[in-house]
Structures are given as C-alpha cells and as structure tokens.
C-alpha positions as CSV (number, residue, x, y, z in Angstrom):
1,X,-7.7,33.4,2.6
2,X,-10.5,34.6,0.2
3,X,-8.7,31.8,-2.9
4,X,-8.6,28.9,-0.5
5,X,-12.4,29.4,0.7
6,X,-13.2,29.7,-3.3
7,X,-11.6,26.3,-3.6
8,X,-12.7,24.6,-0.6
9,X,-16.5,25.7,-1.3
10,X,-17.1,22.7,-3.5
11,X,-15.1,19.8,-1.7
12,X,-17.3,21.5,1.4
13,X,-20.6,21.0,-0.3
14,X,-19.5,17.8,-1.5
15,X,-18.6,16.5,1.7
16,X,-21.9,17.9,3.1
17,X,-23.9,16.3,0.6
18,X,-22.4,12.7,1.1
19,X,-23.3,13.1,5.1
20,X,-26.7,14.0,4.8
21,X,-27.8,12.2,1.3
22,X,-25.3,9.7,0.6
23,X,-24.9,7.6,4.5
24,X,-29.1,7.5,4.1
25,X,-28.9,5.8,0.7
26,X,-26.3,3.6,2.1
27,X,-27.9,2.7,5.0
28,X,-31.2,1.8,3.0
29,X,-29.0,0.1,0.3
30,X,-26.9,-2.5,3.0
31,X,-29.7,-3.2,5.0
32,X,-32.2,-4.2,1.8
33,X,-29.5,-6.5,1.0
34,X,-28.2,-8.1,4.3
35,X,-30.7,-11.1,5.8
36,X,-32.9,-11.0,9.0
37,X,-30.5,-11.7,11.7
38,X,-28.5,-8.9,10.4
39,X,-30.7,-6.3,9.6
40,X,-31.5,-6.4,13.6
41,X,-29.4,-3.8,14.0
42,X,-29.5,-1.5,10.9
43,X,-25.9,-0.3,10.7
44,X,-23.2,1.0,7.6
45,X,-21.4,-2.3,7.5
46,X,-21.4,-4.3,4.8
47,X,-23.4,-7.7,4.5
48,X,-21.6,-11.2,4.8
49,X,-23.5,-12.1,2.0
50,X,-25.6,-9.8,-0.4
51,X,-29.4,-11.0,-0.8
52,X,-30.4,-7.9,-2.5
53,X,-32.7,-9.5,-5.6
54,X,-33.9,-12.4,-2.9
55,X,-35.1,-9.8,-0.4
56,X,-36.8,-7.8,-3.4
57,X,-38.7,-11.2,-4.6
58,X,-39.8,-11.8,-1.4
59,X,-41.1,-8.2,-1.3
60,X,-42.2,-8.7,-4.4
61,X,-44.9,-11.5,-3.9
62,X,-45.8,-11.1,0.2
63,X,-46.0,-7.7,-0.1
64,X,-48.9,-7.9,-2.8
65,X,-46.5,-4.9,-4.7
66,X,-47.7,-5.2,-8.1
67,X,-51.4,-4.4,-7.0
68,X,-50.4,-1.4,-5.1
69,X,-47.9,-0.5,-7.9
70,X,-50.8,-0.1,-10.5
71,X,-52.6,1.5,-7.3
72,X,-50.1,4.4,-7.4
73,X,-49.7,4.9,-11.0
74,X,-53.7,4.7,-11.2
75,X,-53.5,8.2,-9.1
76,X,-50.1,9.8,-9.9
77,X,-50.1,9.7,-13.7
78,X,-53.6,11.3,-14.0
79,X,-52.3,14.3,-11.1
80,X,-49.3,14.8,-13.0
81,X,-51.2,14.9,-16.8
82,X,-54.1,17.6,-14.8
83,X,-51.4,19.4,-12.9
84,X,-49.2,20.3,-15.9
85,X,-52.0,20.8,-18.3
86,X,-54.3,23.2,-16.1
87,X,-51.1,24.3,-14.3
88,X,-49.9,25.8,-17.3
89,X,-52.4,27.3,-19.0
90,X,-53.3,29.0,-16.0
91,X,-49.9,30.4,-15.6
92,X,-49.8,30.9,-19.3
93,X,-52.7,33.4,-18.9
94,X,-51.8,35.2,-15.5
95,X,-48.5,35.9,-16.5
96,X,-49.5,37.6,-19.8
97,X,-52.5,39.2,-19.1
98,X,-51.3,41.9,-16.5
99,X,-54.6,43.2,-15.0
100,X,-55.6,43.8,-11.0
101,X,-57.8,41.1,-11.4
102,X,-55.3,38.5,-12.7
103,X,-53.0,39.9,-10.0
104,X,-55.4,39.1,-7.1
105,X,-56.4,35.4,-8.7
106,X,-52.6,34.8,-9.1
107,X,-51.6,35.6,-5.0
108,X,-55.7,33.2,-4.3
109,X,-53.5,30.5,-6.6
110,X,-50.2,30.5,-5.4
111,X,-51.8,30.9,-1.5
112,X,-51.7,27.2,-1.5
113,X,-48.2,27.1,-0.9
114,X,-48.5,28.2,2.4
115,X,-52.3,27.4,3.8
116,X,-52.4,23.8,5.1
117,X,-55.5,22.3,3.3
118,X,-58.6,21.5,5.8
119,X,-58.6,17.4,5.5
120,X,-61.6,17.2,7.5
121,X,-63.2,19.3,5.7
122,X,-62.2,17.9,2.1
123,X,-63.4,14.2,3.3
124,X,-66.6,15.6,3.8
125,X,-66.9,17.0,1.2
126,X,-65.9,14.0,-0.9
127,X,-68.3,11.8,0.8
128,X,-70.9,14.0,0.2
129,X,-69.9,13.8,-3.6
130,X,-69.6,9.9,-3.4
131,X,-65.9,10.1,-4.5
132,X,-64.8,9.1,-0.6
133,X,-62.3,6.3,-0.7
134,X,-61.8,6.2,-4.9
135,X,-59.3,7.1,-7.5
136,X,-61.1,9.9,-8.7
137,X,-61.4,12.0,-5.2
138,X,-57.7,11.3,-4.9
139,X,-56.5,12.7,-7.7
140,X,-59.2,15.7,-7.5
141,X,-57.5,16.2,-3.9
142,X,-53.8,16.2,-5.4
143,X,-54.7,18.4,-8.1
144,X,-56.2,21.2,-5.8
145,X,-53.4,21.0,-3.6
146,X,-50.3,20.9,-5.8
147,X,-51.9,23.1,-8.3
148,X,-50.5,26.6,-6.7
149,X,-46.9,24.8,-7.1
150,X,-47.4,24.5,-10.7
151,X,-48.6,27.9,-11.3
152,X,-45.8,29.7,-9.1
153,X,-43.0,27.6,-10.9
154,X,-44.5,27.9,-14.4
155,X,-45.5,31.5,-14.0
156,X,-42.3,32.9,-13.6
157,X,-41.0,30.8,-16.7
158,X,-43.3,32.5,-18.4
159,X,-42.4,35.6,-17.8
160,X,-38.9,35.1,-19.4
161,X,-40.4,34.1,-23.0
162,X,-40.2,36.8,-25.5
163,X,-44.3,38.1,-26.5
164,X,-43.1,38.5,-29.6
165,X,-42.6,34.7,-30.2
166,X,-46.3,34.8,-30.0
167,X,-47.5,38.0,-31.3
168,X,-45.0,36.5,-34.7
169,X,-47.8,33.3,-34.4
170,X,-51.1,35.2,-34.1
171,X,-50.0,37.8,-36.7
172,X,-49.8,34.4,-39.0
173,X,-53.5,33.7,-38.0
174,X,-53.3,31.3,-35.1
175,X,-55.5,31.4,-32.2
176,X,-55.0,31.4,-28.3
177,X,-54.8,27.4,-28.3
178,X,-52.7,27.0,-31.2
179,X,-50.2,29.7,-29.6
180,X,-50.3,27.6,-26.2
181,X,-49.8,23.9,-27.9
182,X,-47.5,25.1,-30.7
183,X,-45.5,28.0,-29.5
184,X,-45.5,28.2,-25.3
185,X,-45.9,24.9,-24.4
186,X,-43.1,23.3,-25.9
187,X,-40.7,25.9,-24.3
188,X,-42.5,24.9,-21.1
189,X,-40.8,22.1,-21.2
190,X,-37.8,22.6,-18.4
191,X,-39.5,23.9,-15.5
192,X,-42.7,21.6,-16.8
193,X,-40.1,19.1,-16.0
194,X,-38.8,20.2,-13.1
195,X,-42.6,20.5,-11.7
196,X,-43.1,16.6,-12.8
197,X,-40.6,15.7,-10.5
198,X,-41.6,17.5,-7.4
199,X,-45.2,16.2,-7.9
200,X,-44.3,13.0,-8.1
201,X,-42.0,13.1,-5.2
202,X,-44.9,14.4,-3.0
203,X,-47.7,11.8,-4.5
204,X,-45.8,9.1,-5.1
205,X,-44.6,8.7,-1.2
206,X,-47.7,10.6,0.5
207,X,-49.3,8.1,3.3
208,X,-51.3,11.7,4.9
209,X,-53.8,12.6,2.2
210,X,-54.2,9.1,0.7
211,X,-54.9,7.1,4.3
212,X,-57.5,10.0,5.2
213,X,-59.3,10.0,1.7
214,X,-58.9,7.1,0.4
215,X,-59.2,4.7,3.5
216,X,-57.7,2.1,2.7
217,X,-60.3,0.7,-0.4
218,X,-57.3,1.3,-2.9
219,X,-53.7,0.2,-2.4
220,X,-51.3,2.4,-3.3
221,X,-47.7,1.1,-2.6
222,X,-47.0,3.8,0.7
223,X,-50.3,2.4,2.0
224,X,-49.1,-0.7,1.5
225,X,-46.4,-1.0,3.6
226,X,-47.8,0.9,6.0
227,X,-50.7,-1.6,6.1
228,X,-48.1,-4.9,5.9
229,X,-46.4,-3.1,8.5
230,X,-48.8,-2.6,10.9
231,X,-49.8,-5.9,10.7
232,X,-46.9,-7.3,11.4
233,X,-46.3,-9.3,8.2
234,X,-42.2,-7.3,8.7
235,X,-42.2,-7.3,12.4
236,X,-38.4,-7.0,13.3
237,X,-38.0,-7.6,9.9
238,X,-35.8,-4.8,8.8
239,X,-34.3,-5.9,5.7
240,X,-38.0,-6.9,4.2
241,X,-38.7,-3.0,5.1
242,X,-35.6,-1.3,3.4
243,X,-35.9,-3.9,0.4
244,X,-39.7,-2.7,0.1
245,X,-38.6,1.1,0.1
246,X,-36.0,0.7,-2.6
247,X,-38.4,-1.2,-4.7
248,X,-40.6,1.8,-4.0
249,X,-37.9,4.2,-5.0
250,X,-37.4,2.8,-8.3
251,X,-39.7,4.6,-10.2
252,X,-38.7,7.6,-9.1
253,X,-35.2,7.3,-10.1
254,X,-36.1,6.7,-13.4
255,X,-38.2,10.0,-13.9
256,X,-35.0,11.6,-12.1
257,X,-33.3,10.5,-14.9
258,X,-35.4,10.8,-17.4
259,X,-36.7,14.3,-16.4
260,X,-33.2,16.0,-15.5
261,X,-32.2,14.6,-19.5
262,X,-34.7,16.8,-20.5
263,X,-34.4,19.6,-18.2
264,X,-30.9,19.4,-20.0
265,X,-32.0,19.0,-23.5
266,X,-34.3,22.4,-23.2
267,X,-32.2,24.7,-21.7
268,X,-29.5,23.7,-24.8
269,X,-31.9,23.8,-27.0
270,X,-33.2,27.4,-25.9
271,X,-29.7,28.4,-26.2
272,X,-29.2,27.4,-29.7
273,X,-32.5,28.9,-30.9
C-alpha cells in the first residue's frame, strides 16, 4: 500500500495542479480568443474561430495599453532595483552581525509580513509630503511594504554562506562594500531571484495600494482596466477583458522565465564551486 501511494503522489499532484492552475489558464486563454457573442458565456469550449491577435490589437489601441504599460514599469522597475538593493544589505548585516540589538531590528523588519499597513494613514502622510498621486510615493509605498519580504527571504540565504568566503576577502584588504558587491551579492543571486518574482507578482497586478495613493493621475495597466471597465468601454464584453489580462500577464511570464533560468544557473553553479 505504502509503494503504490509513493507512485501515485506525483500523478496526484499533477492532477491537482492542472484543476486548480491549468482549467484557469484555459479559461482565460479560450475566452481571449473567441468573439463577443461567444465570450457571453465564458465556458472551456473551444472557439469556432480563433481571434486571439485581433482581440489583443483591439486591446491594444482602445485600451490606451501602451501608456499604462510604461505606467507600471515606471513604478515596478524602481521597487524591484530599491527592494533588492536595501533588502539585501540589510539582510546582509543582520544576519552577520549577531547582537540583541540586530535581533530586535530583524523581528521590527520582518513584522511587516504580518501587520496590514495603515492606508489611511500613509495617504496622509504622502499628501502632506506632496508625493500624493505620483510615481515617487508609489514606489516609496511598495518599498516599505515589501521590504520585510526581502529581508526574511534573503536573511536566511545568508545564513547558509560560509564567513570564511568573506573573512578570505577582507584578509586580502577589501572593505565592507567591496565584500557585499564582489563576494555576497553575487551568491545572492537565487533567492535575489526568487524575491524578483514575488515582488513583481504583488506590484505588477496590485489595484489596492495604487487606486488609494495614486488616484488615478498615473495609469498603470491594473488601473487601467479597472478604469475602462468601470466605464463601460468592455461592458458584456468578456473576450476584450480576458484578451486585456493576458496582454497583462505577458510580462510576467517572461521574468518567470527568465528568473527561474537563473534561479537554475546559481544553485549549479554553487554546486560546482
């Protein structure tokens, strides 16, 4: 009984995964491709006649996408370059130095995780800082708030890196920043990746944060089709909607790919070295 549970574990989780992932990705899929009359009725089946690239130009050009495409990456590529810088060296530091003090500032950073920020509060204070509704307050919100999932991923992967790797480094006469950019930092680089993803999951889709601080004075692409949506430019139009969240997903997919190539590319190269 025990060898036929050990073989049926993976064509269980298999199975499991293709209900809850792979039926959503479907659904999004056939729908984004099928045409109005349709897409009425959002269902599995299989379009008479697949409009896939017609329903993304559409998208493309009513749904003013390229302006809230530079919107987004004008907030998540500044996040991610503050998170993982910052991020790390304060992980870097709290996971070396083993002191009471850097104890008690590592369970204040990671507490983040688990207190809900005050949005009231933080578009107050951002108005009172002028940086209400702009770029600038966005990403200083994302940073504060994704910040303690940087430090609890990277901290750990610290923790795992031989000192002597660095203490070799200083005995040749570098400094603290040399060690970081020359010696830790580029070992960062799996769970650096890992953290790249998860960020940009969170800011790349988040309508919460962004409609509350930003307000609507720059477009981001969730805003966006929140905003064409409510205003009924893809009223009963299903297939405009499902085309408009693939479009969206795009990006995302390709720093999947990109960043799991690297996750793979550091843990071989660890192993080698």
């Amino acid at each position: 009984m025990n060898r036929f549970w050990t073989k049926a574990q993976p064509v269980a989780a298999t199975a499991l995964a293709l209900v809850v992932i792979g039926i959503p990705l479907w659904l999004v899929l056939v729908t984004a491709a099928k045409s109005q009359g349709e897409a009425l009725n959002p269902d599995l089946s299989l379009p008479q006649r697949w409009q896939l690239l017609e329903n993304l130009k559409q998208v493309w050009v009513d749904g003013e996408v390229p302006a809230a495409f530079f919107g987004s990456l004008l907030v998540v590529v500044p996040t991610v370059a503050l998170l993982l810088t910052f991020g790390s060296m304060a992980a870097w530091i709290l996971a070396r130095r083993a002191t009471r003090l850097n104890a008690v500032l590592y369970a204040l950073g990671i507490s983040g995780i688990v207190l809900p920020p005050a949005v009231v509060t933080v578009v107050l204070l951002l108005r009172q800082l002028g940086l209400a509704g702009s770029a600038v307050g966005m990403i200083g919100v994302y940073t504060g708030i994704y910040l303690s999932t940087v430090i609890f991923f990277v901290t750990g992967f610290v923790r795992t890196i031989p000192p002597a790797l660095e203490e070799a480094a200083q005995i040749d006469g570098a400094g603290p920043v040399m060690v970081f950019w020359r010696i830790v930092l580029p070992l960062l680089r799996p769970v650096l990746a890992t953290a790249t993803i998860l960020i940009c999951l969170y800011v790349w889709n988040d309508v919460f944060y962004a409609f509350f601080v930003i307000g609507g004075r720059l477009d981001t692409l969730p805003l966006n089709l929140f905003r064409v949506a409510s205003a009924g430019l893809y009223l009963n139009n299903w297939h405009l909607i499902f085309a408009y969240v693939v479009l969206m997903s795009l990006p995302l997919v390709v720093v999947l790919a990109v960043a799991q190539r690297k996750i793979i590319s550091g843990i071989t190269g660890g192993a080698v070295k």
